[in-house]
C-alpha positions as a Markdown table, in Angstrom:
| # | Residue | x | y | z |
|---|---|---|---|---|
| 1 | Unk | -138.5 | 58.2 | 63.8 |
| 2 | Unk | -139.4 | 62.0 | 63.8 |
| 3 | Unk | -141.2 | 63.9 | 61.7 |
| 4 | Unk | -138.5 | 65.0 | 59.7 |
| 5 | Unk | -137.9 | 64.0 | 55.7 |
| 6 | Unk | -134.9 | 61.6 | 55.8 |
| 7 | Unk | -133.7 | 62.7 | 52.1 |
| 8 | Unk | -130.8 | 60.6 | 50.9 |
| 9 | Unk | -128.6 | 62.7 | 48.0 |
| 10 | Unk | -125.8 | 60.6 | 46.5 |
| 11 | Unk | -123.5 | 62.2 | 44.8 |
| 12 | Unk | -121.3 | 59.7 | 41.9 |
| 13 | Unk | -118.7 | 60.3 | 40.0 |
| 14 | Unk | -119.7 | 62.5 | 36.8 |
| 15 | Unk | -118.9 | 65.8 | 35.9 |
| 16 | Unk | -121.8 | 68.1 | 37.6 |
| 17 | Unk | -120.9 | 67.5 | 41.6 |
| 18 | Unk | -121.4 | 71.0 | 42.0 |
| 19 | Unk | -125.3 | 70.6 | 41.6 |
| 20 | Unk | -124.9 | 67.6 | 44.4 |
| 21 | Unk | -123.1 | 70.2 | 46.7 |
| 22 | Unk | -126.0 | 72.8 | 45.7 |
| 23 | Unk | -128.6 | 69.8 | 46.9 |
| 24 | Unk | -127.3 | 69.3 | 49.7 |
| 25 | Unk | -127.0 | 72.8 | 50.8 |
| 26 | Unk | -130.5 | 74.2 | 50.3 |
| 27 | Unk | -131.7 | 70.5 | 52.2 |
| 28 | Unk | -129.5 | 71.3 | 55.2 |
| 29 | Unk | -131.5 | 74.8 | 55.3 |
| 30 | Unk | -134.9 | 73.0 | 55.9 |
| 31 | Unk | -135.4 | 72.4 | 59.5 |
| 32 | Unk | -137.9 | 69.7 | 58.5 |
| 33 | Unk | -135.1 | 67.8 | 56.3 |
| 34 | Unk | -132.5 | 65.0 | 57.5 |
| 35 | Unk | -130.2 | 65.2 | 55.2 |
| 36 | Unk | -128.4 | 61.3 | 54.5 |
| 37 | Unk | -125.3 | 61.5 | 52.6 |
| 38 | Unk | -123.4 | 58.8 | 50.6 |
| 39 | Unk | -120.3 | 60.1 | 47.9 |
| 40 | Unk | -118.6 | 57.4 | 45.6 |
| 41 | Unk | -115.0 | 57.2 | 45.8 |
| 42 | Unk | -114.7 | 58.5 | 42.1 |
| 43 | Unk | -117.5 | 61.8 | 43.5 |
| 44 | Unk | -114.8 | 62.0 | 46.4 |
| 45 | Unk | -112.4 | 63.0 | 43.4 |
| 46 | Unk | -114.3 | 65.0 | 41.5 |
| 47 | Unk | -115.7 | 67.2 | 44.0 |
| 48 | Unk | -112.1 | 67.7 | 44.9 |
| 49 | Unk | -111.6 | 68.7 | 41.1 |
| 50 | Unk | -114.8 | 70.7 | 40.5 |
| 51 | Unk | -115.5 | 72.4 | 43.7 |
| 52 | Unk | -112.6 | 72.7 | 45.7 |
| 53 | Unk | -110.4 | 70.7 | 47.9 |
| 54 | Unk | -112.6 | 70.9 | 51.1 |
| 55 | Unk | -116.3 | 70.8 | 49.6 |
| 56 | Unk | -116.1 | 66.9 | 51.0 |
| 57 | Unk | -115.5 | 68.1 | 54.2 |
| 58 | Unk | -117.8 | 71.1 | 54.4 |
| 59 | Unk | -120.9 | 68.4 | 53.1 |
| 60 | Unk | -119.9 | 66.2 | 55.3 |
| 61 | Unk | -120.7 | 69.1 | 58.0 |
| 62 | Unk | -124.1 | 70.2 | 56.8 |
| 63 | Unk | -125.3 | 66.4 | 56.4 |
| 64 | Unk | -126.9 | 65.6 | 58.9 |
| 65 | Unk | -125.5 | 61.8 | 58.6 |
| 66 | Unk | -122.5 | 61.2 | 56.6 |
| 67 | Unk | -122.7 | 57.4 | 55.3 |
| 68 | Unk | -119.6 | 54.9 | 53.9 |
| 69 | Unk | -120.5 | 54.0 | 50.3 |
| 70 | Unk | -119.4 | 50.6 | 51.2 |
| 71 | Unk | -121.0 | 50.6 | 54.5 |
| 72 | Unk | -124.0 | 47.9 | 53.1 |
| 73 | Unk | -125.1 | 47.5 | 57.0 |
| 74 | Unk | -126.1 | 51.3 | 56.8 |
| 75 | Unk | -129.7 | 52.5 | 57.6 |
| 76 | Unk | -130.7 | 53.7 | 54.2 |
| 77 | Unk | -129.7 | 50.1 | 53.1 |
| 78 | Unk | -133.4 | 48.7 | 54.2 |
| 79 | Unk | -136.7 | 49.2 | 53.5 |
| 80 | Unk | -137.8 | 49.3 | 57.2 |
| 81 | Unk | -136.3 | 53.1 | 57.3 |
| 82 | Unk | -138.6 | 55.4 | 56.2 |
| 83 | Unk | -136.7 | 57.1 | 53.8 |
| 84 | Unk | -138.6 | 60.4 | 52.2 |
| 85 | Unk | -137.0 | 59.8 | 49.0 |
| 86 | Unk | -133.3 | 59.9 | 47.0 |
| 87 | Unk | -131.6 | 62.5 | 44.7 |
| 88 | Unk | -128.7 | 61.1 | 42.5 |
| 89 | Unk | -126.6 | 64.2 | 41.9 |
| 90 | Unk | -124.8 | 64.2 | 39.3 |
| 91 | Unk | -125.5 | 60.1 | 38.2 |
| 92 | Unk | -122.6 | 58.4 | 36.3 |
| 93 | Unk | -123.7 | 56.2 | 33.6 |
| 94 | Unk | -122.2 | 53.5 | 36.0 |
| 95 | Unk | -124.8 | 54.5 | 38.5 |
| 96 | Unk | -127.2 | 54.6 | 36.0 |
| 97 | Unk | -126.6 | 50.9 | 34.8 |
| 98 | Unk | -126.0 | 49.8 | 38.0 |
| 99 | Unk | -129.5 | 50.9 | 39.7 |
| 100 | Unk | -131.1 | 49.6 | 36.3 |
| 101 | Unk | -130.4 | 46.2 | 36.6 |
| 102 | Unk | -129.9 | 45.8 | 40.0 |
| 103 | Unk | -125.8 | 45.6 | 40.8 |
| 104 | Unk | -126.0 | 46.5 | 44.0 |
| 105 | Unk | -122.9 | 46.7 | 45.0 |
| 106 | Unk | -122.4 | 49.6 | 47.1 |
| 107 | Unk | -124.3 | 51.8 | 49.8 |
| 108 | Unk | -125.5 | 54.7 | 47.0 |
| 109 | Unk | -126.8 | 51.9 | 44.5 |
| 110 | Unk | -128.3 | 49.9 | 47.4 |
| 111 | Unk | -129.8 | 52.9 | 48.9 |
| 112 | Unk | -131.4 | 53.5 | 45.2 |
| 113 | Unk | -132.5 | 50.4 | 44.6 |
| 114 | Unk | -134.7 | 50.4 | 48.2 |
| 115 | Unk | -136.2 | 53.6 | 46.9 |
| 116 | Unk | -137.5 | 52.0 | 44.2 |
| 117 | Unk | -138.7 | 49.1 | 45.6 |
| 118 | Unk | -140.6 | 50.4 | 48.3 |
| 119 | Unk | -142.3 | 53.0 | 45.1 |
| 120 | Unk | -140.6 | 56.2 | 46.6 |
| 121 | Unk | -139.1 | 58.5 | 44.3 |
| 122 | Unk | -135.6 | 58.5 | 42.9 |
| 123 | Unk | -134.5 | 61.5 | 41.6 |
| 124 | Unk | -131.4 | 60.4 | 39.0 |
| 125 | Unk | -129.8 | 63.7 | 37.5 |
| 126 | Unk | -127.7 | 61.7 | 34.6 |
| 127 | Unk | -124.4 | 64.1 | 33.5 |
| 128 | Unk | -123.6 | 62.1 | 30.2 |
| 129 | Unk | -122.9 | 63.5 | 26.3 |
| 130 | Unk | -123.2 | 62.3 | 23.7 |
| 131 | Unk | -125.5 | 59.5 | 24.1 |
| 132 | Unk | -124.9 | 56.3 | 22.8 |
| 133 | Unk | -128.0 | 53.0 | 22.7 |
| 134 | Unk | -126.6 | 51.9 | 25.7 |
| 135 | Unk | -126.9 | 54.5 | 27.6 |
| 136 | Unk | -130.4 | 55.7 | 26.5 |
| 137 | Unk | -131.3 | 52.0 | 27.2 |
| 138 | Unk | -130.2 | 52.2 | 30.4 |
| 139 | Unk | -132.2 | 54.9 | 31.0 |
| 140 | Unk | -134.9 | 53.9 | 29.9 |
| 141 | Unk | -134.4 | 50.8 | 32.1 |
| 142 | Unk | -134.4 | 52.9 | 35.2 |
| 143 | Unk | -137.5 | 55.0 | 34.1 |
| 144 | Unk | -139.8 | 52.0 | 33.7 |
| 145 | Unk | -139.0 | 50.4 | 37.0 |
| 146 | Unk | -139.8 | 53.6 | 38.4 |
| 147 | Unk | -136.4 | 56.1 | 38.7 |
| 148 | Unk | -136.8 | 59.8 | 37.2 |
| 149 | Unk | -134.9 | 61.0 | 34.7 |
| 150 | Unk | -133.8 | 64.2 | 35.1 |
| 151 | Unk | -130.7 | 65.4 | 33.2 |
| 152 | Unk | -129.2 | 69.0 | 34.3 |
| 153 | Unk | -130.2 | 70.4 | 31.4 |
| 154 | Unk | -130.2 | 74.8 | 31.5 |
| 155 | Unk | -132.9 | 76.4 | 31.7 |
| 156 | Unk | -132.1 | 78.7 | 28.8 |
| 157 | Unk | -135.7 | 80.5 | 28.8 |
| 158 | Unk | -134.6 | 82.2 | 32.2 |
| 159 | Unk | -132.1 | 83.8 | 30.6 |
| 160 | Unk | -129.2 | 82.3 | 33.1 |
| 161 | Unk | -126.8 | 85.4 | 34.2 |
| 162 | Unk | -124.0 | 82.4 | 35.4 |
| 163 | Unk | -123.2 | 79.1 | 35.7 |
| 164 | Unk | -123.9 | 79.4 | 39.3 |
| 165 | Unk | -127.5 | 80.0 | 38.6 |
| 166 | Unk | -127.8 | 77.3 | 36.3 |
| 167 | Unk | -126.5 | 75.0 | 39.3 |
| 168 | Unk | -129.0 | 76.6 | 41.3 |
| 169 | Unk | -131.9 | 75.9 | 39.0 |
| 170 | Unk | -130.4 | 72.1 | 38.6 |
| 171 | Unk | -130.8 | 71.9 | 42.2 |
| 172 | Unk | -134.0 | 73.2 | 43.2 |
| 173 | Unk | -135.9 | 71.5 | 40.4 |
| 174 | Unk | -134.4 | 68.6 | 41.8 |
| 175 | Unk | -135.4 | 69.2 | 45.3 |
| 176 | Unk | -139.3 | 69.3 | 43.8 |
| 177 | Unk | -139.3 | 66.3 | 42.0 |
| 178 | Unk | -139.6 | 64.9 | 45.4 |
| 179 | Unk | -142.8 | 66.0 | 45.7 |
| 180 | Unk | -142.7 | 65.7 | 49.3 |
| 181 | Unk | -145.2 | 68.3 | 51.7 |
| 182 | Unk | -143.9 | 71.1 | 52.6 |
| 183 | Unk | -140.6 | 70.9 | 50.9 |
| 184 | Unk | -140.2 | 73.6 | 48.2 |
| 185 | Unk | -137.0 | 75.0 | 46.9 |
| 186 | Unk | -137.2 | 78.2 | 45.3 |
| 187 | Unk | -136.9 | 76.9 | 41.5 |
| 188 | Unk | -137.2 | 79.8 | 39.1 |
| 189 | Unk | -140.8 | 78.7 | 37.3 |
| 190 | Unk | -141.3 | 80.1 | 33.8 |
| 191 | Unk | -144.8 | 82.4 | 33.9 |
| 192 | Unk | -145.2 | 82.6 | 30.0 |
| 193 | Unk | -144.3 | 85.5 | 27.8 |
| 194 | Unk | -146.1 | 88.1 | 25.5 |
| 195 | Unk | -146.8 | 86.8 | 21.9 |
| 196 | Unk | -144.5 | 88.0 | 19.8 |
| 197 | Unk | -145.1 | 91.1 | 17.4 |
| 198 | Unk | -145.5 | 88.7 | 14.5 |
| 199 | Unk | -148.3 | 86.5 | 16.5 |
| 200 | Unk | -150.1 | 89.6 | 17.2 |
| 201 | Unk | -153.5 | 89.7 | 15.0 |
């Protein structure tokens, strides 16, 4: 193994798959990073619908391994690969369940559930609205058997000029919730503001 992060981004079917895309971009430009990809068959379709008829294609390119979802005999399937960590981007609710109580059956989930297992982090960016109890529980499932919750939720306070830079915050604040050395993205970090004129004394 070299001294490279393996990072494994899945990418399942829920609205959002640009964010994946964005993941898996600013990865592929860290020379340090080994960038493990696995799309759901429903994230096949969407980033068709969302992103453009050859994103698949062009991800499949800048990954530097391209894995089956139902390939179970894939590396990121054990332990014994030394893994960096795992971004879910976006994570269907059916990905969600599925990782919280354990139905592993598919590569992405599998892959997931190793992370957790072997206490590395799990990065699970849920694109779901309105919320029902089932859902929430789910979630909170997943957060107390170790996964991160992270919805792709706007950073309004930066004053977002686009959508694209809202999928470019999504994605970089993922990035760092891996915690890993050396690996930064360049998230937009709020510095504080002035009191306002009211506050003044």
């Amino acid at each position: 193994m070299s001294g490279r992060h393996h990072i494994v981004v899945g990418i399942s079917g829920a609205s959002g798959a640009a964010i994946g895309a964005r993941i898996v971009e600013r990865l592929a430009e860290q020379p340090q990073c080994a960038v493990h990809l696995v799309v759901s068959g429903a994230a096949a379709r969407t980033l068709h619908e969302e992103v453009g008829p050859d994103s698949l294609a062009r991800l499949r390119d800048l990954a530097t391994h391209t894995h089956d979802v139902n390939d179970i005999g894939a590396c990121i399937a054990s332990g014994s690969f030394s893994a960096a960590g795992m971004i879910v981007a976006p994570c269907s609710i059916r990905t969600l369940s599925a990782i919280a109580w354990g139905q592993l059956d598919n590569l992405l989930v599998r892959a997931a559930d190793v992370q957790l297992k072997e206490r590395r982090r799990l990065v699970l960016l849920v694109r779901e609205s309105p919320l029902h109890l089932g859902h929430l529980r789910a979630m909170t499932q997943a957060s107390e058997i170790g996964a991160i919750i992270a919805p792709p939720m706007p950073a309004f306070y930066l004053k977002p000029q686009s959508l694209d830079d809202i999928v470019e915050q999504s994605a970089c604040r993922a990035i760092n919730l891996l915690a890993l050395p050396g690996l930064r993205a360049n998230a937009r970090q709020w510095m504080g503001s002035a009191p306002a004129p009211s506050d003044l004394s």
